[in-house]
C-alpha positions as a printed Julia matrix, in Angstrom:
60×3 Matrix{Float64}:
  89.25   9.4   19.41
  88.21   6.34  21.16
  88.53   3.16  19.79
  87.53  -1.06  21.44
  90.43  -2.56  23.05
  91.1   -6.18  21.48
  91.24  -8.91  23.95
  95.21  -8.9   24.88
  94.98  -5.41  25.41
  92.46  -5.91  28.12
  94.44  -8.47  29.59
  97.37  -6.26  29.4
  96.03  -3.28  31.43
  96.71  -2.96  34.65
  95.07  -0.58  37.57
  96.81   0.72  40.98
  97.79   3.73  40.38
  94.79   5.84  40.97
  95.53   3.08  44.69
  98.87   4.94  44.72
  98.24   8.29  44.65
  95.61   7.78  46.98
  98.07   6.5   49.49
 100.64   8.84  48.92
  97.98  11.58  49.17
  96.59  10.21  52.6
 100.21   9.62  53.8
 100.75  13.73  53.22
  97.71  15.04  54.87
  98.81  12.93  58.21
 101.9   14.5   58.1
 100.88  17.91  57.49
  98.42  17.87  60.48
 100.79  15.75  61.97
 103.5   18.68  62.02
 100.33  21.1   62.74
  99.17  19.29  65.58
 103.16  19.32  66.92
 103.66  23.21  66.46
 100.3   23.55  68.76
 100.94  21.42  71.31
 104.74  22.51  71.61
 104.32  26.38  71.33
 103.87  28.17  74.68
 101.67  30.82  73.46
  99.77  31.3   70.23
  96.38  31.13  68.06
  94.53  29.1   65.58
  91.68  29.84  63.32
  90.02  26.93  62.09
  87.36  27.17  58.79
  83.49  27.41  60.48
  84.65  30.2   62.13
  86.79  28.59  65.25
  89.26  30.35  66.95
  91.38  28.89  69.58
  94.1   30.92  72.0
  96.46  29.73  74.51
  98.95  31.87  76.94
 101.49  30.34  79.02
């Protein structure tokens, strides 16, 4: 299963991905609320239920 990397395998490996998807992960959750945040403030009338038990309502 597992086996010792030699030397110039260690120097070899690289990281930065787990960096990346990280990044790209953060980068979609801003837009997402981003585009939330948009359809709430730009509607004239609507609700929102928020998890914890929030719910928000706004008429024109």
């Amino acid at each position: 299963m597992f086996r010792e990397l030699t030397d110039v395998e260690m120097k070899s490996t690289k990281g930065g991905e787990i960096i990346t998807i990280a990044v790209v992960m953060a980068v979609l959750a801003t837009a997402i609320v981003a585009v939330i945040v948009y359809r709430l403030f730009m509607s004239r009338e609507g609700t929102a239920t928020i998890p914890g038990g929030f719910k928000f309502t706004w008429d024109d």
